[in-house]
C-alpha positions, 0 to 999 in steps of 0.5 A: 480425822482426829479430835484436834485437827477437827478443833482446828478446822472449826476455830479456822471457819469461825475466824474466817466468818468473823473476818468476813462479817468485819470486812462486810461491815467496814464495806458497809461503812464506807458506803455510807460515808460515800453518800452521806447528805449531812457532811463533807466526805472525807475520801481519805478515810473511805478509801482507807476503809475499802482498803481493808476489806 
């Protein structure tokens, strides 16, 4: 494997961690907006925020 495919597949692997460390957290999110006691849900925006995981 040379120096630059190798290169490549780390860059990959770390882009595709950060994306699904940002999709767990946007999950997370909305969850929290789903079951919060201290305000109206707004189902738009969870809905939103699930669509994008």
């Amino acid at each position: 494997e040379s120096p630059n495919a190798r290169r490549k597949r780390n860059y990959q692997q770390s882009e595709a961690d950060r994306w699904l460390k940002q999709a767990q957290h946007d999950l997370e999110s909305a969850y929290n907006d789903m079951h919060s006691s201290t305000s109206q849900v707004a189902y738009d925006w969870v809905c939103y925020k699930c669509y994008r995981v």
